[in-house]
C-alpha positions in Angstrom: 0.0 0.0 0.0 1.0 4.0 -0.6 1.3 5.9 2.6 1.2 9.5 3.4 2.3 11.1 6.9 3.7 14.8 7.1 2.7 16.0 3.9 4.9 13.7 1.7 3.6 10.8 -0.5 6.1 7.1 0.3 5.6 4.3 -1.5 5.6 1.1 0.7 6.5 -1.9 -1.6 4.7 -4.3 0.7 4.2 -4.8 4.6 3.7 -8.8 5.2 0.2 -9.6 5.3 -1.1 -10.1 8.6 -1.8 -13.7 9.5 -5.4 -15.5 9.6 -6.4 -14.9 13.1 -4.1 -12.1 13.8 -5.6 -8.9 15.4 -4.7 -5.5 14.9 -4.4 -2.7 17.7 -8.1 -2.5 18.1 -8.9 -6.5 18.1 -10.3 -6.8 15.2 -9.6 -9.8 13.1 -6.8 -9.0 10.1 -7.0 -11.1 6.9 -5.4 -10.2 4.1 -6.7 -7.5 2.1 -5.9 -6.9 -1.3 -6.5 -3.2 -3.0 -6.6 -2.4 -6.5 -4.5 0.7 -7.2 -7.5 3.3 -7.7 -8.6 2.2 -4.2 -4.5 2.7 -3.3 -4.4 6.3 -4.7 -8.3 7.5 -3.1 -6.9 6.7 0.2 -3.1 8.2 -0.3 -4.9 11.2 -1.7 -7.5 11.8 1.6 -4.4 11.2 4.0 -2.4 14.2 2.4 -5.2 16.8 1.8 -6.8 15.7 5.2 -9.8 15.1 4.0 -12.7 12.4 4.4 -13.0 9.5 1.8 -16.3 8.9 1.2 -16.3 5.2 -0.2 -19.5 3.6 -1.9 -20.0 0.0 -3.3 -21.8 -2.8 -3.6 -22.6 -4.3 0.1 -19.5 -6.7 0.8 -17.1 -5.4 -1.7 -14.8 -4.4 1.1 -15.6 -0.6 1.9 -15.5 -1.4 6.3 -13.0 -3.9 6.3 -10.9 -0.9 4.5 -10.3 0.6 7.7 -8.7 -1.8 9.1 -6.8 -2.9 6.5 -5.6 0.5 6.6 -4.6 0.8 10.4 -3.0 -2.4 9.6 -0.6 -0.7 7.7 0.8 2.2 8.6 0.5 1.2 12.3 -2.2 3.3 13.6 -4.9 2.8 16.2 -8.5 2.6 14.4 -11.8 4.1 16.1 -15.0 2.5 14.9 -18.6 4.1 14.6 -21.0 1.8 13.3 -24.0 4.2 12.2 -27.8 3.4 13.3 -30.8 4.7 12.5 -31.3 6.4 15.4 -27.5 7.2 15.9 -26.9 11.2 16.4 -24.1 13.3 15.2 -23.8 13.9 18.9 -23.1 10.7 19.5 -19.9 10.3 18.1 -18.4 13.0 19.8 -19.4 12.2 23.4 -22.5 11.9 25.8 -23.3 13.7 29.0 -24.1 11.4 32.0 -26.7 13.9 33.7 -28.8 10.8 34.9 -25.2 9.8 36.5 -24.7 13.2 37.5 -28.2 13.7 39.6 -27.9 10.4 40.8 -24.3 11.0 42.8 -25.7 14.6 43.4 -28.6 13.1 45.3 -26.1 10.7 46.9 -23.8 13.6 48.2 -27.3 15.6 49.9 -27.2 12.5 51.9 -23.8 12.2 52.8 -23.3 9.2 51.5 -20.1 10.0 49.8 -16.6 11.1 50.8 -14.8 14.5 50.1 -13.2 13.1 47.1 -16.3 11.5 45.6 -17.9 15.2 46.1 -15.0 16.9 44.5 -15.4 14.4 41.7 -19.0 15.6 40.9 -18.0 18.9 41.4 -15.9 18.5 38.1 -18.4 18.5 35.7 -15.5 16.9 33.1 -16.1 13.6 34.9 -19.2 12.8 33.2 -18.5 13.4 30.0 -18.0 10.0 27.7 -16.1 10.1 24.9 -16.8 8.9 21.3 -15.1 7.7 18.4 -14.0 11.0 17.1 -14.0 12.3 20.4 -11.4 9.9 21.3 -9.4 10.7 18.1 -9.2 14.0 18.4 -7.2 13.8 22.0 -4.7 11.0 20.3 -1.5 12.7 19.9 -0.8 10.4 16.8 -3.0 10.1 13.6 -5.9 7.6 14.3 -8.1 5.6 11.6 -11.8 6.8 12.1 -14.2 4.7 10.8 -17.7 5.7 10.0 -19.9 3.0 8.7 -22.9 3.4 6.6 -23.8 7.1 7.4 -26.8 7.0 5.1 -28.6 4.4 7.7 -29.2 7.7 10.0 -31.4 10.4 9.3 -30.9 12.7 6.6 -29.3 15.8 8.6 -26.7 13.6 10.2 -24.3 14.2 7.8 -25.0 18.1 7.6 -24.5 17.7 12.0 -20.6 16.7 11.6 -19.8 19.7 8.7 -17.8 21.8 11.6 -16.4 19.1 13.3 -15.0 17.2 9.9 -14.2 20.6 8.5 -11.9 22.6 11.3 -12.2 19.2 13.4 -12.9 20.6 16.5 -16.2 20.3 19.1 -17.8 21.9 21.8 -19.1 20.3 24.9 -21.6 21.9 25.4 -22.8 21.3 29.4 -19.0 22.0 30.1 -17.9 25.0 27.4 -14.9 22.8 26.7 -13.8 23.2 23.3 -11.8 20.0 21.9 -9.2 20.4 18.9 -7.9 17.7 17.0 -4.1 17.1 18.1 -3.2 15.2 15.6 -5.7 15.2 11.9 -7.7 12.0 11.8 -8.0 9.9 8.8 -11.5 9.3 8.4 -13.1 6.5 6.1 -16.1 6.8 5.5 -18.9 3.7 4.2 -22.2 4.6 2.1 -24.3 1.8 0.4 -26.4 4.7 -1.5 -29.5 4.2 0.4 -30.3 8.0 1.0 -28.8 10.8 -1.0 -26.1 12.8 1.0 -26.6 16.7 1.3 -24.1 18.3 -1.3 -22.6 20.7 2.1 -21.5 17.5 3.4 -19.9 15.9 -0.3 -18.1 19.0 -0.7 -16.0 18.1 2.5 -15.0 14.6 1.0 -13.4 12.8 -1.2 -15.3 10.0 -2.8 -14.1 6.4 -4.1 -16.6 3.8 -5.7 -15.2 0.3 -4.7 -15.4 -1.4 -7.8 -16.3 -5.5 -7.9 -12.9 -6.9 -8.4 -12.1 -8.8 -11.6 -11.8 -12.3 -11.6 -7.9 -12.2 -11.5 -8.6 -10.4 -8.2 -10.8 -12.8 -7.1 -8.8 -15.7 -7.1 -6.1 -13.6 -5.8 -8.2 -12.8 -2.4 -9.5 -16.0 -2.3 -5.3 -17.9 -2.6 -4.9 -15.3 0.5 -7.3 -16.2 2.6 -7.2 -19.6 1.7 -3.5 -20.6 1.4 -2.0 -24.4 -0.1 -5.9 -24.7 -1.4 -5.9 -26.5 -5.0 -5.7 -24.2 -7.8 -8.5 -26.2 -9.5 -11.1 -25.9 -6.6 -10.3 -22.3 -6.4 -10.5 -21.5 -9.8 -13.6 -23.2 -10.6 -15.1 -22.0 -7.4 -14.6 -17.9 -8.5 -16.2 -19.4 -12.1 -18.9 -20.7 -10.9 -19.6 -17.3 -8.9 -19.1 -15.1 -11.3 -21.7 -16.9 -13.5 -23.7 -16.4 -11.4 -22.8 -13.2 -10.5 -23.9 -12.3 -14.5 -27.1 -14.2 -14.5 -27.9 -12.0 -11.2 -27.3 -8.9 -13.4 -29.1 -9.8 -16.1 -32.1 -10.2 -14.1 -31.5 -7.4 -11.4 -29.9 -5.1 -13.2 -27.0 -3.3 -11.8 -28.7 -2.1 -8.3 -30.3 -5.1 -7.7 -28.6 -7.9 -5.0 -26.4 -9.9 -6.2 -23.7 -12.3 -4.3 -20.9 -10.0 -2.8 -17.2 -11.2 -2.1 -17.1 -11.8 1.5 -20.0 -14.7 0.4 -18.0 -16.0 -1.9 -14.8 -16.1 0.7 -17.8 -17.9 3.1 -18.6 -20.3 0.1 -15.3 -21.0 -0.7 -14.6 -22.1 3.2 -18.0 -24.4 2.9 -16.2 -26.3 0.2 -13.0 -26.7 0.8 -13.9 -29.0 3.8 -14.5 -31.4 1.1 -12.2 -33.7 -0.6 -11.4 -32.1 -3.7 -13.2 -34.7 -6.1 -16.3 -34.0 -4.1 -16.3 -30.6 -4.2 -15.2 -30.0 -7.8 -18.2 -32.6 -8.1 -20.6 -30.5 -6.2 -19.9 -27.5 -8.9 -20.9 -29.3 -11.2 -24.3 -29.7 -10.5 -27.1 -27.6 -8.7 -25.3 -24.6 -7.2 -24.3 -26.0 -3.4 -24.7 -24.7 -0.3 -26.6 -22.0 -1.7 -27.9 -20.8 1.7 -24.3 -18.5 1.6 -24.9 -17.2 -1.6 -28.9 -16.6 -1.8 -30.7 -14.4 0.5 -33.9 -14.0 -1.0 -36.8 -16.5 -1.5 -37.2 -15.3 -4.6 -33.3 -16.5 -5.3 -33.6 -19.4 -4.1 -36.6 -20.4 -6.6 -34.9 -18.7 -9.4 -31.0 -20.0 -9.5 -31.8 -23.1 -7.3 -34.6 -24.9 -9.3 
């Protein structure tokens, strides 16, 4: 991968893949992950101009395990925030404790506490819980923020984090605390187009579309994952997907669901604990094991029977 830190583009010429089962600074689990150079070049340019990468895609094409991936290599900590529908902007900054507050407040009115529990509530710092930006912000060091599938919340979210993604810096508001970035964040962001974004917030980003890979790629990602697997088994395996990767299109059309790469990686471990005989056998027939790959009714009816 291409890194960027102080203003300078380096080409790294290949850190050693991280091991299956290896974790990374946050405990995630690392598996190999294998850019294309577009995908290279969208994150090398958002490091040096400091500015968000907005990254759309099919769903399972790679855009969150990015992050990681990312943190991985140029040895930085990462600082997830997994969007809801009811998440708030608010929320990834920090959250007030007031119920925590009143509760030791009625506690101290009772003398229940000590002098130093008292002085503690005093402060009214101590009830203040940090987010995922929040947290980034007092790193000293660069950290990896993560902000997946912003278009599940509601349509102002994204309009909420313009001042804090554009001069990164935050008020707390029940303390008048203003928190500045020490260190500028690289911040990923993940989108699977459900909801148009506001254009005030686009402006502020960079955007990458993840593009399917190609079937070279495939089998590349899949000889990672899968080390000392046959080369037959593997190559029929990504075959067999991507025909029916096509038929999907042809039916769906290019927004409709079709079978993603992390269920081909899961359909490719289903297999491969069969001999190879069998399995190459199973390929040959009815698609197998299509429970990975099918997750509609409708699928099942059309590519199974």
């Amino acid at each position: 991968m291409v890194k960027a830190i102080g203003g300078k583009l380096l080409e790294y010429t290949g850190k050693v893949q991280p091991q299956l089962g290896e974790r990374g600074t946050n405990g995630q689990l690392l598996y190999p992950y294998l850019p294309n150079p577009e995908l290279i070049e969208a994150v090398n340019l958002a490091i040096y101009l400091e500015r968000p990468l907005l990254l759309k895609g099919e769903p399972g094409c790679g855009k969150t395990q990015l992050a990681s991936a990312v943190a991985y290599e140029l040895g930085l900590n990462l600082e997830a925030w997994y969007i809801k529908s009811t998440s708030r902007a608010k929320d990834g900054l920090y959250n007030y404790d007031a119920v925590g507050r009143l509760r030791d407040a009625q506690l101290a009115a009772s003398n229940r506490l000590t002098v130093e529990q008292i002085e503690r509530i005093d402060d009214p710092t101590t009830y203040v819980r940090w987010g995922p930006v929040g947290r980034a912000f007092q790193q000293e060091n660069r950290t990896i923020v993560l902000i997946d599938e912003i278009d599940k919340a509601d349509i102002d979210f994204p309009n909420d984090l313009l001042l804090e993604l554009d001069e990164r810096r935050f008020i707390v508001e029940e303390t008048g605390q203003e928190v500045k970035a020490k260190a500028a964040p690289i911040i990923l962001i993940t989108s699977n187009d459900e909801k148009d974004l506001p254009d005030a917030f686009l402006r502020r980003c960079l955007f990458h579309y993840v593009e399917f890979p190609s079937r070279e790629r495939l089998i590349q990602i899949v000889n990672a994952l899968f080390p000392a697997s046959p080369q037959a088994l593997v190559d029929k395996t990504v075959a067999r997907f991507l025909v029916l990767r096509e038929e999907m299109r042809k039916d769906k059309g290019e927004a409709g669901k079709k079978a993603s790469t992390s269920e081909l990686i899961d359909w490719f471990r289903v297999l491969r604990r069969y001999p190879q005989d069998e399995a190459l056998a199973k390929l040959d027939g009815k698609i197998p094991f299509g429970g990975v790959l099918l997750k509609s009714w409708d699928d099942h009816i059309r590519y199974l029977r």
